[in-house]
C-alpha positions, 0 to 999 in steps of 0.5 A: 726949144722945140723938138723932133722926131727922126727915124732909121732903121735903128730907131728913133732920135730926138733932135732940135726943131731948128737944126738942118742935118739929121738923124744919121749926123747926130748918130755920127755926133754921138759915135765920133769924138776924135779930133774935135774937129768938125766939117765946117771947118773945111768950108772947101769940103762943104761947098763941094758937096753942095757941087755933087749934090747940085750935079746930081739933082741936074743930072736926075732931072734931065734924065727923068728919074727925079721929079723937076719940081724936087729937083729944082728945090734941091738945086736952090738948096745946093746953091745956099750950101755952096755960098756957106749959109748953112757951114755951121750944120756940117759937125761930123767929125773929120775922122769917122768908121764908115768911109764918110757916110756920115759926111755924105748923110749931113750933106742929104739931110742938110740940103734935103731939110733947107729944100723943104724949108723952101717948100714950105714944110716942116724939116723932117717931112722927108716924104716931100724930099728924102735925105736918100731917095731924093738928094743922094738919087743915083749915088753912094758915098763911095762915089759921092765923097771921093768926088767932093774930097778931090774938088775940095782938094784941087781949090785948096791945092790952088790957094796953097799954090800962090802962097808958095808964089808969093813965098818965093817972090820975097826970097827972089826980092831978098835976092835981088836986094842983096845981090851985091853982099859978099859971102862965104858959102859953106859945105859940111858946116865948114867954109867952101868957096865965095858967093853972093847972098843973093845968090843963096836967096834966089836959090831958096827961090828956084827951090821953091818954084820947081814944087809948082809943077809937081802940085800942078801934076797932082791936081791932074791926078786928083781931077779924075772922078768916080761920080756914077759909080755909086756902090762898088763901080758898077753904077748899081741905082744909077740910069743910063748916062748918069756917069758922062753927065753928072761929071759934063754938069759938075765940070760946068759948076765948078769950072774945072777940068773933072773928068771920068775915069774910065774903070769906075770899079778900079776907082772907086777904091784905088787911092793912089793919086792921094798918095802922090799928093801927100807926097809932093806936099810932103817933099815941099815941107821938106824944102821949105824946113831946110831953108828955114835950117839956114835961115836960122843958122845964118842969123846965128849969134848975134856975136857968137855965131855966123851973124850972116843975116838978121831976122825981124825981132818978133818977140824976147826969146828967154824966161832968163836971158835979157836981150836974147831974141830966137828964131821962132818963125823959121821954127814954127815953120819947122814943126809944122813941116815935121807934121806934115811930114808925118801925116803923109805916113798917115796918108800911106798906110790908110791908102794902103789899107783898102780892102777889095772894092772900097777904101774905108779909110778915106775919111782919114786920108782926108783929114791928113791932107786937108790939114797938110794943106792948111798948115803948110799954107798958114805956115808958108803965109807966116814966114813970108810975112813975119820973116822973110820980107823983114830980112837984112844983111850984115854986109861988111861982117860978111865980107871980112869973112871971105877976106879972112877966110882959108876958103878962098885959095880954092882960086888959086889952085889954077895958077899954084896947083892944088898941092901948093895951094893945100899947104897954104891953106895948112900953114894960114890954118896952124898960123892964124894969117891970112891967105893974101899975106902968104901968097903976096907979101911972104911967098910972093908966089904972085903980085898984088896985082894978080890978087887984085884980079883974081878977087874982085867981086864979081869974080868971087861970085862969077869965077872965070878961070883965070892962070 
């Protein structure tokens, strides 16, 4: 295979002919195995370098500090970088030192070697377009990777958002389905008072619907941008103008609504909106784990727990025990919001850790989030699919329940007060009987009829008050 020859200001690297990125990629290459995870497997951060980089090349043009027929191939490069055609080029490390300079520099040298392809040239004749005197004109990484992170961050904040959606739905539907199954609800593990199951399902719903408006919220706060900021805030190498147009370019390419902060110096380090996100996704991962707690504790048994639901059967549950199905979706859910729950920690201290004018520790605030994201929408796309739409109710069982259940004198307590309800409930508790044979056949503290009317259905789930 042939080679090439790369300088720096470090030296000189030896790199294959066919590869796009450059020196400075395979300096990071070298320098960064740590998660072994690479940049091309956040298409998202990748396409929204190819936006930055086009913006830039825009802005450069009209404003005359950049030559339109280089502008022009740098644009056409972009464009390719965008549609994904050169995803595979991206291989710096997703946690690196340098606050992303070596993800801003794959992003020059890719797009600056794909430009003079187009050219015509050999890649590497950086004289006809440069990595940094042309495809990172008037930037920095300290503007130039925030401004790509946070557009990566609202599309995939926007796919995670309607895989909650659709989570909820099949909780709604599952609602819906099981609006007339009888229950007993619990507080403290221990038997409360009736409700429906569907009730308890389009409660998870509701539950996971209020999360909507609280990512909405950090999309906003993650739409503000620090492009033009360049070095510090001080838009040091950037022309007059560069900061209004770059961002009014970059809100035509991408449709969304960007927009400049207005004290670049203060953005260009404060982390503050990621550290809201990380939050909001952490306190989703904390609902979503607890309902899958209940789901799990419902479907207990099948004859020695609450047996309330039963989930799809997806796979034998022991290595020694025939016949013994777990509840492994509900608990890969669970671990992956334990994961999430951690990273947000990560997300905590690394934006913590910023020092005067730049946060260095950016590249891991990145990693926690993105895969946060990940995660949490391969786990929410999971559990809809492979469990909750599967779900079924054990109807009859459950209403025996209710029936046998010292829970349900809570109704009487209006027309027997709370003391002589409370000693019913001792005395079926010490007896084994049931509440209705005291209360009616022994006591005769009330009729068959009153009974009747005070424990229909829709009264168990609906309580009028009834003397």
């Amino acid at each position: 295979m042939s080679k090439r020859i790369e300088h720096d200001f470090l030296g000189e690297k030896e790199l294959p002919h066919d590869v796009y990125y450059g020196i400075q990629t395979l300096r990071a290459m070298e320098n960064f195995h740590i998660t072994g995870i690479p940049l091309k497997v956040e298409p998202l951060f990748v396409q929204s370098l190819g936006y930055v980089k086009k913006a830039a090349a825009m802005t450069n043009r009209d404003l005359g500090v950049l030559d339109k027929n280089i502008a022009e191939y740098i644009i056409r490069a972009c464009d390719r970088v965008i549609a994904g055609e050169f995803n595979n080029q991206f291989l710096s490390d997703l946690i690196q030192g340098g606050a992303g300079t070596s993800v801003n520099m794959n992003a020059n040298e890719v797009i600056a070697n794909v430009a003079l392809e187009m050219m015509g040239k050999e890649k590497g004749q950086y004289e006809f377009c440069h990595p940094n005197n042309h495809v990172n004109c008037s930037q920095s990484t300290n503007d130039a990777y925030p401004t790509a992170f946070r557009i990566a961050l609202i599309n995939k904040l926007t796919g995670y958002k309607e895989i909650l959606v659709d989570l909820a739905n099949a909780f709604s539907a599952k609602g819906d389905e099981f609006n007339n199954v009888l229950k007993m609800g619990r507080t403290q593990l221990q038997d409360a008072v009736p409700m429906s199951l569907g009730d308890e399902f389009r409660a998870f719903a509701t539950n996971l619907n209020e999360e909507l408006s609280r990512i909405e919220d950090s999309k906003q706060l993650i739409s503000e941008i620090n492009m033009g900021a360049t070095a510090i805030g001080t838009g040091v190498n950037a022309p007059k103008g560069y900061a209004a147009l770059v961002t009014e370019h970059l809100r035509g390419i991408t449709g969304l609504d960007l927009k400049l902060a207005g004290d670049l110096i203060e953005a260009t380090y404060d982390t503050g909106a990621y550290v809201q996100l990380s939050g909001v996704l952490k306190r989703t991962a904390v609902k979503v784990s607890k309902i899958c707690n209940d789901l799990r504790l419902l479907s207990s048994g099948p004859r020695a727990g609450l047996n309330e639901i039963n989930l799809p059967p997806m796979q034998p549950g022991s290595s020694i025990m025939p016949g013994k199905v777990n509840p492994v979706i509900p608990e890969v859910v669970n671990q992956t919001a334990f994961y999430v729950i951690g990273a947000d920690l990560t997300v905590t201290m690394a934006a913590e850790a910023g020092q005067l004018q730049l946060n260095v520790m950016e590249p891991v605030i990145s990693f926690a989030l993105f895969s946060a994201i990940t995660y949490m929408s391969n786990a929410c796309r999971t559990l809809r699919e492979k469990c909750v739409v599967g779900i079924t109710a054990n109807a009859e069982h459950t209403k025996q329940m209710v029936m046998n259940s010292i829970g349900i004198v809570t109704q009487l307590n209006p027309i027997l007060g709370y003391e002589k309800s409370a000693s019913i409930a001792r005395e079926a508790l010490e007896t084994g009987k049931s509440v209705h044979d005291l209360v009616v056949k022994e006591k005769q503290l009330i009729t068959q009829a009153k009974w009747d009317e005070i424990f229909t259905f829709e009264n168990m789930i609906r309580p009028a008050f009834i003397q």
